[in-house]
Backbone as JSON, one array per atom type, in Angstrom:
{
  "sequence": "XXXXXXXXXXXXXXXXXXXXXXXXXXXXXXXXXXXXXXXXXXXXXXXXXXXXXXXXXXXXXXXXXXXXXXXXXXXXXXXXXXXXXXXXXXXXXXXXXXXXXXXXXXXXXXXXXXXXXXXXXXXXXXXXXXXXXXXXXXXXXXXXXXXXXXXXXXXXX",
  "N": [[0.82, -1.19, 0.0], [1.8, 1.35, 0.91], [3.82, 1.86, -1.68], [1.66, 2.66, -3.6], [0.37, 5.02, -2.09], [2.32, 6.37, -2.0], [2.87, 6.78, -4.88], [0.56, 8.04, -5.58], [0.81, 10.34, -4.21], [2.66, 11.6, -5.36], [1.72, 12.39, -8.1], [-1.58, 12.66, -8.38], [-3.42, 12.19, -11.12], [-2.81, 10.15, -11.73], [-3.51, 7.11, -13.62], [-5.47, 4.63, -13.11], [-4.97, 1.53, -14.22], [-2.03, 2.44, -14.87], [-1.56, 2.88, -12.11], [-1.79, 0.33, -11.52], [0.27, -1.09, -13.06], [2.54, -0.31, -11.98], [2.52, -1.07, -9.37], [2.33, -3.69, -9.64], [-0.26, -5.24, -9.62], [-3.14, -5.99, -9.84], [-6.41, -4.07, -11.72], [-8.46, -4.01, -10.18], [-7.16, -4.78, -7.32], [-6.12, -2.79, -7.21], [-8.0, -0.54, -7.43], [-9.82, -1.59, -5.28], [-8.06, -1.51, -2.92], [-7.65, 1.58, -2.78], [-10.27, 2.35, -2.18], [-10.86, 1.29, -0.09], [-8.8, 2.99, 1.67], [-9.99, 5.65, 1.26], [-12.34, 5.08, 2.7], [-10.49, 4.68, 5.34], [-10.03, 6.4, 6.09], [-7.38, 7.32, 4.99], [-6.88, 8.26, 2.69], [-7.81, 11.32, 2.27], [-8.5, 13.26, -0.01], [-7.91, 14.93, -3.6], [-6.4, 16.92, -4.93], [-5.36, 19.92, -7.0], [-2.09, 21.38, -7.77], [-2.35, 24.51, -7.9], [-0.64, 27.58, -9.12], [-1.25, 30.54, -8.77], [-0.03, 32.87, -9.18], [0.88, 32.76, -11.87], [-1.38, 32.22, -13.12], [-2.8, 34.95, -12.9], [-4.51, 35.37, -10.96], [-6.31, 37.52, -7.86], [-4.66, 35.96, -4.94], [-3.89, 35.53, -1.68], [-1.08, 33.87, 0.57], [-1.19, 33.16, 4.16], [0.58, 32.61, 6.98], [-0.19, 31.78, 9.82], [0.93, 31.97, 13.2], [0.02, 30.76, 16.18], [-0.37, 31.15, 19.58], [-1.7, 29.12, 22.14], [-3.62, 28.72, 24.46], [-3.91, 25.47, 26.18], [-6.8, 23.44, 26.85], [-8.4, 22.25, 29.54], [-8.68, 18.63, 30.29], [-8.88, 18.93, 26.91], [-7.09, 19.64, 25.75], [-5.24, 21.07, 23.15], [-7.16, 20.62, 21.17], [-9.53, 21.46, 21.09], [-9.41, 24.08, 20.45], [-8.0, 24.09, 18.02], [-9.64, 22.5, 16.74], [-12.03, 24.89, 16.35], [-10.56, 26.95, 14.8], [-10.07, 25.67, 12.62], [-12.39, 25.05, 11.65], [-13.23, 27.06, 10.31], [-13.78, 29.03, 7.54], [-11.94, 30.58, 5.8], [-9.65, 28.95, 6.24], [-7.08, 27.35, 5.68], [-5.47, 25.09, 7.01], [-4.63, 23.8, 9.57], [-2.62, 23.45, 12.22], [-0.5, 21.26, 14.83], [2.3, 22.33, 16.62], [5.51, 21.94, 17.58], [7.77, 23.89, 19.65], [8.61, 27.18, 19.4], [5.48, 28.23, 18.79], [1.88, 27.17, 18.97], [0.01, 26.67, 17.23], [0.24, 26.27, 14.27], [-1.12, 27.99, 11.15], [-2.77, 27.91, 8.24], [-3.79, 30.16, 5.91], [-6.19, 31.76, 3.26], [-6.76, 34.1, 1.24], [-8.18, 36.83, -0.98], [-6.75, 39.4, -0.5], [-4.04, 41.09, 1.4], [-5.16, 42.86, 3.18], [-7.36, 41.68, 3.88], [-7.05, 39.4, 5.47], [-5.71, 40.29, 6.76], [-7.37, 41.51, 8.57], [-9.55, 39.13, 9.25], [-7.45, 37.63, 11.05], [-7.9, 39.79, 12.92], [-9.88, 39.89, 13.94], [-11.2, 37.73, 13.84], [-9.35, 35.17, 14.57], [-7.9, 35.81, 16.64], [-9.51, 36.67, 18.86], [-10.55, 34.52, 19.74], [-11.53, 32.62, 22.27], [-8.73, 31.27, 24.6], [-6.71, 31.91, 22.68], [-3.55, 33.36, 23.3], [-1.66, 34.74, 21.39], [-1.16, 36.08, 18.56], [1.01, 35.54, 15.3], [1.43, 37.09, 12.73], [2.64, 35.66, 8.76], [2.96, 36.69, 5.85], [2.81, 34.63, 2.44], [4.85, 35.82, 0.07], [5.99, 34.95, -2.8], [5.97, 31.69, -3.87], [8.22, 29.53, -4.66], [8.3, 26.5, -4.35], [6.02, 23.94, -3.61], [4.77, 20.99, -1.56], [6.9, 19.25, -3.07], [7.02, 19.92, -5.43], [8.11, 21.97, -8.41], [7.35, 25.67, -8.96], [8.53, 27.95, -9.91], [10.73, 27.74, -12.98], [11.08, 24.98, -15.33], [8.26, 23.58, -16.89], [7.52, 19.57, -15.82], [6.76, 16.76, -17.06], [5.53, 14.53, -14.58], [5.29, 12.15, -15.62], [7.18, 11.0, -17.53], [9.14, 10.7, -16.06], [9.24, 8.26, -15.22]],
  "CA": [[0.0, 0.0, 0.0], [2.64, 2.36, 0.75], [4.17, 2.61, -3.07], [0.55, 3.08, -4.01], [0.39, 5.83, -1.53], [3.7, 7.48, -2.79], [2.69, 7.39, -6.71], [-0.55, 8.98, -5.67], [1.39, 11.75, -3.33], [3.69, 12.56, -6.39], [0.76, 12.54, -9.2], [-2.46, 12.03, -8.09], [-4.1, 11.64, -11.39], [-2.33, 8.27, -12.41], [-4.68, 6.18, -14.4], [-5.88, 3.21, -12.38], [-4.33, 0.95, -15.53], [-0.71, 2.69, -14.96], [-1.47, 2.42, -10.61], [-1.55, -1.2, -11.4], [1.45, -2.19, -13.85], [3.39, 0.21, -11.24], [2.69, -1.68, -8.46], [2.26, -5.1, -9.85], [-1.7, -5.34, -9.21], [-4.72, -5.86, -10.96], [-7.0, -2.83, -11.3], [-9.2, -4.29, -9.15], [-7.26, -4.86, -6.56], [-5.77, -1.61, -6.58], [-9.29, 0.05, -7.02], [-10.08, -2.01, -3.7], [-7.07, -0.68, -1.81], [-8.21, 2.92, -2.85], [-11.66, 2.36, -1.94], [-10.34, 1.22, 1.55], [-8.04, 4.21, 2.3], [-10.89, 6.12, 1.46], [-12.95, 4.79, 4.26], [-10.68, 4.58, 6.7], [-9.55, 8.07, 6.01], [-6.31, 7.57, 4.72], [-7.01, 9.56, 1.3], [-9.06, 12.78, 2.26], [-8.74, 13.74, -1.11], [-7.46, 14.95, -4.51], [-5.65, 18.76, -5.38], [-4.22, 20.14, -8.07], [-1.54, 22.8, -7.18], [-2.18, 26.46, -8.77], [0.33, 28.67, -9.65], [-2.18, 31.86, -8.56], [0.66, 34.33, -9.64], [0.77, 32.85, -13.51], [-2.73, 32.4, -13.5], [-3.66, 36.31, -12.92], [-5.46, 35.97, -9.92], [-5.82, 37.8, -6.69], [-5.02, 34.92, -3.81], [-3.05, 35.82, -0.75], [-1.81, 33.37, 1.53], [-0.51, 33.58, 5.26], [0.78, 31.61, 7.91], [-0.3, 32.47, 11.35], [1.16, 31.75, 14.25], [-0.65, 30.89, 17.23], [0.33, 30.66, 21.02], [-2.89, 28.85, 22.96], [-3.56, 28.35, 26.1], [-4.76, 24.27, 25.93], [-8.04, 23.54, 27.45], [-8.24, 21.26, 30.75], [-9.49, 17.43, 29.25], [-9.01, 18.45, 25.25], [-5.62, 20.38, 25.39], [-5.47, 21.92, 21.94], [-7.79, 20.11, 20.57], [-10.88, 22.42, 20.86], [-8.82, 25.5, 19.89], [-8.06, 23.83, 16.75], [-10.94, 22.98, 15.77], [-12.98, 25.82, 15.97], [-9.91, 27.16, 13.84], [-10.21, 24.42, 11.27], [-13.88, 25.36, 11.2], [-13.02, 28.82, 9.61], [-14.12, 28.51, 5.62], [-10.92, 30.89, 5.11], [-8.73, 28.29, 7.18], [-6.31, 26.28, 4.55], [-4.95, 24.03, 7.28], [-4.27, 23.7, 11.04], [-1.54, 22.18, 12.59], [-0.23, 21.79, 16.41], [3.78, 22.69, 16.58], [6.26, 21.66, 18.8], [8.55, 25.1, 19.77], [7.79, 28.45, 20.23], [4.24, 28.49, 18.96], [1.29, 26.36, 19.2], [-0.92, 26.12, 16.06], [0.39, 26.93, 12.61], [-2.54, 28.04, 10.29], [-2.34, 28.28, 6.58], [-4.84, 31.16, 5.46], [-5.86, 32.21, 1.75], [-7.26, 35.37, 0.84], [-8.28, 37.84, -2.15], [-5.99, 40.76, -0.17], [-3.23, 41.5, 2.8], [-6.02, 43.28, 4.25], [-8.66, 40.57, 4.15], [-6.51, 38.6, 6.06], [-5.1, 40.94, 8.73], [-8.86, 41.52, 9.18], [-9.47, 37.83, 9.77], [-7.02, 37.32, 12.11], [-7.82, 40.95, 14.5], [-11.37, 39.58, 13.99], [-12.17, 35.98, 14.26], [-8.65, 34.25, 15.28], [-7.38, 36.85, 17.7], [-10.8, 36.97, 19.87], [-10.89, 33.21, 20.32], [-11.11, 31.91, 23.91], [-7.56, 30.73, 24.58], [-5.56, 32.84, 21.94], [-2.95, 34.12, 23.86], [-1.08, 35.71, 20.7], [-1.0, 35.79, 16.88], [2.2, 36.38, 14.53], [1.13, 36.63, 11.15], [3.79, 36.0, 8.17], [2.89, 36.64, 4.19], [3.79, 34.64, 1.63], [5.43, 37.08, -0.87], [6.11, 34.15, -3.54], [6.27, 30.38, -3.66], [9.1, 28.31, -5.07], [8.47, 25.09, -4.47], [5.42, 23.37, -2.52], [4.26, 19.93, -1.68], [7.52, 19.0, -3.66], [6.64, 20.54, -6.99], [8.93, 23.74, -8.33], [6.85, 26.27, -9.36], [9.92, 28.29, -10.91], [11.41, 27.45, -14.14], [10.31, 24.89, -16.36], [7.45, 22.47, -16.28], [8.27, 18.38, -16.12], [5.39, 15.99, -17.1], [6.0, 13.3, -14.0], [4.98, 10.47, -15.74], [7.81, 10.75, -18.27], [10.14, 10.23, -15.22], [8.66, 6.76, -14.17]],
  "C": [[0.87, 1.26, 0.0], [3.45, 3.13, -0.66], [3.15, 2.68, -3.92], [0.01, 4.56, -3.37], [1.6, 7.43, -2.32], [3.59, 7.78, -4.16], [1.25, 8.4, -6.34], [-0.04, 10.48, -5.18], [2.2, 12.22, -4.49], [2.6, 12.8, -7.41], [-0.65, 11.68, -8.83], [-3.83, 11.75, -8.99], [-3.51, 10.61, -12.18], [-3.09, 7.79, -12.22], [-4.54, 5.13, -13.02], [-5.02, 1.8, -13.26], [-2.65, 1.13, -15.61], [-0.56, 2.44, -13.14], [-1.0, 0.89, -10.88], [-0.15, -1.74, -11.72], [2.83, -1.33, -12.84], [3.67, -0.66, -10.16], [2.86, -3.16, -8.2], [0.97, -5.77, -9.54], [-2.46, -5.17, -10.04], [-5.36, -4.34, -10.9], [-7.63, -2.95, -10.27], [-8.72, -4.22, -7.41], [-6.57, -3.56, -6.2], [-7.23, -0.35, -6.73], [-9.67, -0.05, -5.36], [-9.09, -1.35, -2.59], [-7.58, 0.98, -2.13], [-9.21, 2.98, -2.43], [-11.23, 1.91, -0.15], [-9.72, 2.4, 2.71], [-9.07, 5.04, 2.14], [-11.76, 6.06, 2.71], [-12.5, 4.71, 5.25], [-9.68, 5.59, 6.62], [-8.07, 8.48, 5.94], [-5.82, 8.8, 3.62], [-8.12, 10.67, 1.79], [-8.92, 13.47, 0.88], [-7.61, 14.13, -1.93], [-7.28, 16.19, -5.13], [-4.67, 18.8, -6.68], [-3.36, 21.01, -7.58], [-1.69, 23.49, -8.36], [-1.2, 26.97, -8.46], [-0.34, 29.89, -9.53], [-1.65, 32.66, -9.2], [0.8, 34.26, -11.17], [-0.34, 32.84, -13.6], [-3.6, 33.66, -13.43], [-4.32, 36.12, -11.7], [-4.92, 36.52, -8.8], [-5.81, 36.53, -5.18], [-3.63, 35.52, -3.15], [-2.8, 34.79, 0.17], [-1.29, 33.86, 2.83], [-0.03, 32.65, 5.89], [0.81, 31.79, 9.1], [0.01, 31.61, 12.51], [0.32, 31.9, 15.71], [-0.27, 30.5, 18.62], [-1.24, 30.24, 21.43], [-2.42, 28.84, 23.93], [-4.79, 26.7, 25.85], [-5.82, 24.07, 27.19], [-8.04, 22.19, 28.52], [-9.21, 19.96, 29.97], [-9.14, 17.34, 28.09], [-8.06, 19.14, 25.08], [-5.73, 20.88, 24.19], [-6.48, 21.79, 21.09], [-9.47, 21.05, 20.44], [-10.54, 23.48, 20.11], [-8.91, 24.85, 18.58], [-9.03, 23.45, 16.08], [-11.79, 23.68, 15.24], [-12.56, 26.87, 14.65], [-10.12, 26.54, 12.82], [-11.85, 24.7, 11.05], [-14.34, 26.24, 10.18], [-12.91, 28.09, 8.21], [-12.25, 29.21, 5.16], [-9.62, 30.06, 5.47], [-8.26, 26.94, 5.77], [-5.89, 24.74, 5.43], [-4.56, 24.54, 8.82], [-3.16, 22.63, 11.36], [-0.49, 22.35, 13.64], [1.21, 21.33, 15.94], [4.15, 22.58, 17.72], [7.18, 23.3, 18.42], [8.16, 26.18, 20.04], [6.57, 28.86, 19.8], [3.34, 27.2, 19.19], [0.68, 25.85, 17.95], [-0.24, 26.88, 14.9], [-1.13, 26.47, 11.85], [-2.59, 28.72, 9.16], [-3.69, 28.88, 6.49], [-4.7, 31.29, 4.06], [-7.07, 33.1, 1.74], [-7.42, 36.28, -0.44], [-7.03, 38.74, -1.26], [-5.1, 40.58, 1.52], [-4.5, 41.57, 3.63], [-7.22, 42.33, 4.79], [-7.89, 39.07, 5.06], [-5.95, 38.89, 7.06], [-6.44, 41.29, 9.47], [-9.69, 40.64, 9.85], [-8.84, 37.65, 10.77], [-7.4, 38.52, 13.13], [-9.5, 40.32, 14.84], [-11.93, 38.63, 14.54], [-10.99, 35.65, 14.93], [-8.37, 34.92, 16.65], [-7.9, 36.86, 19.26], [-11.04, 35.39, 20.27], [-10.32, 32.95, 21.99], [-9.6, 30.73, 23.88], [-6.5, 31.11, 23.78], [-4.9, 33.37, 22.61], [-2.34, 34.93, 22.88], [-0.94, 35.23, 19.33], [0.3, 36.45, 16.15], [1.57, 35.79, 13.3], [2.52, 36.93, 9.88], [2.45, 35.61, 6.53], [3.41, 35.69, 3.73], [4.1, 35.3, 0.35], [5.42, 35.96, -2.15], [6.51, 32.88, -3.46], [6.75, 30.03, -4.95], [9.3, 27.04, -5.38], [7.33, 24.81, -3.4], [4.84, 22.22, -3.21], [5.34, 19.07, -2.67], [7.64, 19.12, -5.07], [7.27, 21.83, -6.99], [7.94, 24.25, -9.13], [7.61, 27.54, -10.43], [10.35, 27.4, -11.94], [10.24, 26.06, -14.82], [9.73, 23.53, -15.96], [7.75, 20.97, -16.65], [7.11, 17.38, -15.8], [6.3, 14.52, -16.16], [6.07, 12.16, -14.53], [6.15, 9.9, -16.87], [9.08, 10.03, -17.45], [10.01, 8.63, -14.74], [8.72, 5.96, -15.33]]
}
């Protein structure tokens, strides 16, 4: 399952027909292993990455730093959720070091996002403090370069 896992994490629309002769599996039974991770919530799903800045649009994102204060019984676990609840909320995620919750934001504008955080994250029960950082331009995410020139994966395999 794992080098079925890893071709999906590098290109996740490889044919079902090329999953197989990769892994050495019928379709079927690699349908069935997909249909499994599905249910027991291994795959939450299927992204393309955008390029926002070649594509013309306005998307901003952020990365906010959060210090909590964890809750007696559910320790971070409430805070973050109510975070992860937020429609503008890209991603939550509890950090060992000097903060507590990293939280990927995306926005039309700077301002629609420093507004968000003085607004909704800021005022949450248990926020002790927010550092918000821009990102100015992305390089490389999820292991894909977004700089220079484009390289159809499947030629590599």
């Amino acid at each position: 399952m794992e080098k079925l896992l890893k071709i999906l994490s590098e290109n996740a629309r490889t044919s079902l027909e090329d999953l197989a002769a990769m892994t050495g599996k019928t379709c079927e039974q690699v349908a069935r292993e997909l249909d499994d991770c599905r249910a027991n919530g291994i795959i939450h799903g299927y992204q393309a990455l955008i390029d926002w800045e070649k594509a013309g649009e306005n998307h901003v994102q952020a990365l906010i730093e959060l210090r909590v204060t964890p809750k007696r019984d559910f320790g971070f676990d409430e805070v973050a959720q109510t975070v992860a609840s937020f429609d503008e909320v890209d991603s939550v995620m509890l950090m060992s070091g000097g903060y507590d919750l990293c939280v990927m934001l995306s926005g039309k504008s700077f301002q629609e996002i420093a507004l968000f955080v003085a607004r909704r994250l800021s005022t949450l029960d248990g926020v002790l403090s927010t550092t918000t950082h821009f990102v100015l331009h992305t390089y490389k995410k999820d292991r894909v370069m977004f700089d220079g020139e484009t390289v159809d994966e499947r030629e590599q395999q």
